[in-house]
N, C-alpha and C positions, 0 to 999 in steps of 0.2 A: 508726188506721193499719191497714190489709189487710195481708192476709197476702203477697199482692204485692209489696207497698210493703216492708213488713220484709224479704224475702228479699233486694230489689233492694239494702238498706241493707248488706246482708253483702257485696256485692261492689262490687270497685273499676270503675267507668265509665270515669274518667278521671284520668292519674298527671301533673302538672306538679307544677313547683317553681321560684319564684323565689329569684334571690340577693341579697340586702340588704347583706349582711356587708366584703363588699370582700376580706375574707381566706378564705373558704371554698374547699379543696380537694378536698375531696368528701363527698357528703352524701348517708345511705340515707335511701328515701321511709320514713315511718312508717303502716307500713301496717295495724297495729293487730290486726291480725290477721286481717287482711281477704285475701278469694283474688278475686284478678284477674281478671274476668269476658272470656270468650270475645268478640273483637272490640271490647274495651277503647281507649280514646283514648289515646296517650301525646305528649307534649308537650313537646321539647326545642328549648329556643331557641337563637339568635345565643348561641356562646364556651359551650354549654354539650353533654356527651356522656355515655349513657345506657349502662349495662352491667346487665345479668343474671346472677345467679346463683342456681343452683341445685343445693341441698345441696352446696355449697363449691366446685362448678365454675363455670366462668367460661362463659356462653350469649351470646348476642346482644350485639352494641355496634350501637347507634342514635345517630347525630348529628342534626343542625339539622333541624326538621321535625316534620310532624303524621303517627301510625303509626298503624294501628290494629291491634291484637295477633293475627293471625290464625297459622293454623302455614305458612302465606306464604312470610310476612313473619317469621319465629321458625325457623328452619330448625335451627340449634344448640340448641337450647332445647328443640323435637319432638324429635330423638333425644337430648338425654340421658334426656328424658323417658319413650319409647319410644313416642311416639303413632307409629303407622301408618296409619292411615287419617282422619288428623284428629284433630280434638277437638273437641268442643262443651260442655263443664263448663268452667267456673271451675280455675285452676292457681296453685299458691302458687311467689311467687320473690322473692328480695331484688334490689329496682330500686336501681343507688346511682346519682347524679348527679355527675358531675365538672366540673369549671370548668377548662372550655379558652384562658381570654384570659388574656394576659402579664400575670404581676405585676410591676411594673417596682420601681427605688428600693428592692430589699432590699439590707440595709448588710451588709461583709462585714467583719473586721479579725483581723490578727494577735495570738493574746493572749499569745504568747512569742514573743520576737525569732526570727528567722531568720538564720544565722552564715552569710557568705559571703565568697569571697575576693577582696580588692579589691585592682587593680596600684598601688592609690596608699598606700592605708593599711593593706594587707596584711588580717587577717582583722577581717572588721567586723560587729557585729550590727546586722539592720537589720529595720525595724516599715512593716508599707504596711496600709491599708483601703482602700477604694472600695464601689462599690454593681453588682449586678445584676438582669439580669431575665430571667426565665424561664415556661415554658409545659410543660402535663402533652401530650403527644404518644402517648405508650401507655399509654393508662387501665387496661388488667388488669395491667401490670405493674405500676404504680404502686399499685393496688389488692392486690396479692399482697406489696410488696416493702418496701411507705412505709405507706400507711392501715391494713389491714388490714381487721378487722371494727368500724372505730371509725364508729359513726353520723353523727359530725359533726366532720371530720379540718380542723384548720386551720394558719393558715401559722406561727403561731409554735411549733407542736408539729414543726413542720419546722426550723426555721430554723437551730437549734442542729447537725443533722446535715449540712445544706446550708455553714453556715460553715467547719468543719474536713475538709470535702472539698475544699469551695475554697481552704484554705489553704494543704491539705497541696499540691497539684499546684501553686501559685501557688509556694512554696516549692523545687519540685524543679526548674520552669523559670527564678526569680532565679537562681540558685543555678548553674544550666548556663550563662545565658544570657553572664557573664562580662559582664557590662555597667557600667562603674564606676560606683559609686555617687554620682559629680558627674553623671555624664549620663546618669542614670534619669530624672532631673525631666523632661528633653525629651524621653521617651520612654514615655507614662503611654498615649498614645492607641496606639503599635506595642504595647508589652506586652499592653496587653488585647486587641488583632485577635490576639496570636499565643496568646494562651493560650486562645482558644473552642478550636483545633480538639480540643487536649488537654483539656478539661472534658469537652465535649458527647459524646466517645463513651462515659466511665466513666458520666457522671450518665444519658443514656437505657440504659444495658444495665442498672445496676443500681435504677434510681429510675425510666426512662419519663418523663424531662424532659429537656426542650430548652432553652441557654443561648442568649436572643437577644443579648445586650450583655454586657460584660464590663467595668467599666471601675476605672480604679485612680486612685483622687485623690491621693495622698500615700505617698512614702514618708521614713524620719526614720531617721536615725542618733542613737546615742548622746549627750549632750552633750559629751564630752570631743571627740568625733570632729566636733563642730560647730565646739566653740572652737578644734581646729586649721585648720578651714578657714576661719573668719575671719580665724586669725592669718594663716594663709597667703595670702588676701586682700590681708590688711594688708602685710603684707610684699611682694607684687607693686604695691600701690599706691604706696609710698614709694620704691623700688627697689632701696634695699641696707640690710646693718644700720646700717651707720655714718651714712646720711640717717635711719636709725628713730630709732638713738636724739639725736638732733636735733630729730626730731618729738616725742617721748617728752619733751624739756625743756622744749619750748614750750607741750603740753599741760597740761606743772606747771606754769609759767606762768600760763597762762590760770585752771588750777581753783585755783590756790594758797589766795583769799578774798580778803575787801578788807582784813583784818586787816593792820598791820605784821610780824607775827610768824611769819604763813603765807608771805609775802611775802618774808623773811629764809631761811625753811628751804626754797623752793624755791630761791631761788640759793644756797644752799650746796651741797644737792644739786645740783643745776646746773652750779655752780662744779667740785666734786667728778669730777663726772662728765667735766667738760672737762679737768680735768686731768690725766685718767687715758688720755685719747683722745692729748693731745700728747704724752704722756709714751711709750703703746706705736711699735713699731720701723713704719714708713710708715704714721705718724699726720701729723695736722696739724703735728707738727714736724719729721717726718723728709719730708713734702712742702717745707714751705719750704726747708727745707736738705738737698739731694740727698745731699751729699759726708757728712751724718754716718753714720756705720756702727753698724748695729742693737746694743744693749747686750748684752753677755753674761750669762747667767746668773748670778743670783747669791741666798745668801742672803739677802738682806734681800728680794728680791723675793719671796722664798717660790713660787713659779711654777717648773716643771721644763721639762726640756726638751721632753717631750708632756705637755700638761693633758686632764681630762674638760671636759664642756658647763658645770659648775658653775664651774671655775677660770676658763672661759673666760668665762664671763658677767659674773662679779664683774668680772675686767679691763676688759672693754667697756662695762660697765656698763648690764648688759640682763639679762634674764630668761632661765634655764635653759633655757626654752621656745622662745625664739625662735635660739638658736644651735643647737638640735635640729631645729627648723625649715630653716635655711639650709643644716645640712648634708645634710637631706634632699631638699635643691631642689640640692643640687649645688651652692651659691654659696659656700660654706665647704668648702675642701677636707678630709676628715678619712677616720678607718680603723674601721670596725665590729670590735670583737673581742669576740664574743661577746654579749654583751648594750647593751656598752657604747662609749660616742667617743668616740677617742683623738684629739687636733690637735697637730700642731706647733706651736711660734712662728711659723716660718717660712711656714704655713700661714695663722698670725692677720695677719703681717704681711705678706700679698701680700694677704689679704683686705680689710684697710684700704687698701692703695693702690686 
């Protein structure tokens, strides 16, 4: 090899770089130590944009296309440098490549509930994820703000930073937005149009990205907060308590087993239950017979003149749960005091008529 040949070895002709990775967000050329020959090729294709630096300033950005490194074409780069009249020598600088095409399908999720207040079930914690896609629009601030001096910046060294920006903001507009938590489900494709305009300006001033899609698959309540609204479900399906627990017999019924013995304890229970329904004041018995007048209180009833959801359950013969249910649909008239429901008789027996 001449001496020719060796000198030309020292310098860079030509700077391309392919992306293979699929996750690559920015990548310096490895230039080995090599200075950049005067009138140099540089080679940036389709979705990919080229920055310059020199001794820590940010020179030249070049997009799509073939350059040839002239002080032209390098106008920032000539004066940090201080050439005035040109240049004709070889110039050392850090080329980094950035990848400008949307990365689509990055997954985003809550990893602690979010507390908000809901008109139905008052304060509720609630969990959403979905997926984004985004694209790098100011390559030196990205490069100053996110990558750094990292030779080869990729997306899961991002993704961790990118999730809890998007939470938190995802967070402060559930949260305003007062939207109850039954009819967020219909609401997955407006949340995400309304929460770009609020991402996109925080994430390009501080990061130099741009959020194309925003989208939210799922949001979940607690399971207690689930099994009230099935019950509530249930209870709009059936229509009152006193058809529930109707339903509620028939169901023993059905699961009782093919056993005699499963078969006996459900109509006891059964039986039980029926008896306790004709026996309260406009029950099945005080329907038949208009003219009889509601019982008085008494000890052996053990029942006062205002019971909680538990006295009143045992009487009906239902679950604490569902008489806490009816009286917050307003179908059981009753009094909050304080933590707790107070019901009249008078209240239980206009509820059964």
């Amino acid at each position: 090899m001449g001496l020719t040949d060796f000198i030309r070895g020292q310098f860079l002709e030509i700077i391309e770089w392919t992306d293979d990775s699929r996750d690559t967000l920015s990548y310096r050329f490895p230039d080995d130590d090599k200075e950049i020959k005067n009138g140099a090729q540089l080679i940036v294709r389709e979705s990919q944009a080229v920055q310059f630096v020199y001794l820590g300033q940010y020179g030249d950005l070049f997009g799509p296309g073939k350059h040839s490194l002239t002080t032209d074409n390098i106008p920032v780069l000539s004066r940090l440098k201080g050439w005035k009249y040109g240049f004709a020598s070889p110039f050392k600088a850090d080329v980094y490549y950035l990848t400008t095409r949307l990365f689509t399908g990055n997954k985003w999720g809550t990893s602690n509930p979010i507390m908000m207040r809901d008109q139905d079930f008052g304060i509720v914690r609630v969990r959403a994820f979905g997926t984004y896609d985004f694209r790098i629009v100011d390559p030196p601030r990205f490069l100053k703000d996110v990558a750094g001096t990292d030779n080869h910046f990729r997306l899961d060294e991002f993704a961790d930073v990118m999730r809890s920006r998007i939470v938190s903001i995802f967070s402060d507009a559930i949260a305003s937005s007062k939207i109850p938590v039954l009819d967020v489900a219909t609401r997955y494709s407006e949340l995400g149009d309304a929460l770009l305009p609020l991402i996109n300006p925080t994430l390009e001033e501080k990061y130099g990205l741009e959020m194309a899609s925003f989208v939210l698959e799922n949001v979940s309540v607690p399971p207690e907060v689930e099994a009230a609204i099935d019950k509530r479900s249930s209870m709009a399906a059936v229509g009152n308590l006193n058809d529930y627990v109707k339903f509620q017999m028939a169901q023993g019924f059905e699961k009782g087993g093919p056993g005699v013995g499963g078969v006996g304890a459900e109509m006891a229970v059964g039986m039980a239950m029926a008896s306790q329904m004709m026996n309260q004041p406009g029950g099945i018995a005080g329907q038949t017979t208009p003219a009889a007048a509601p019982a008085a209180p008494s000890a052996a009833t053990g029942i006062p003149e205002t019971v909680g959801p538990a006295d009143a359950a045992q009487a009906l013969g239902v679950t604490e749960a569902d008489v806490i249910a009816s009286l917050e649909a307003g179908d059981l008239k009753g009094r909050r005091i304080g933590s707790q429901w107070r019901i009249t008789r008078t209240a239980l027996a206009d509820f059964l008529k």
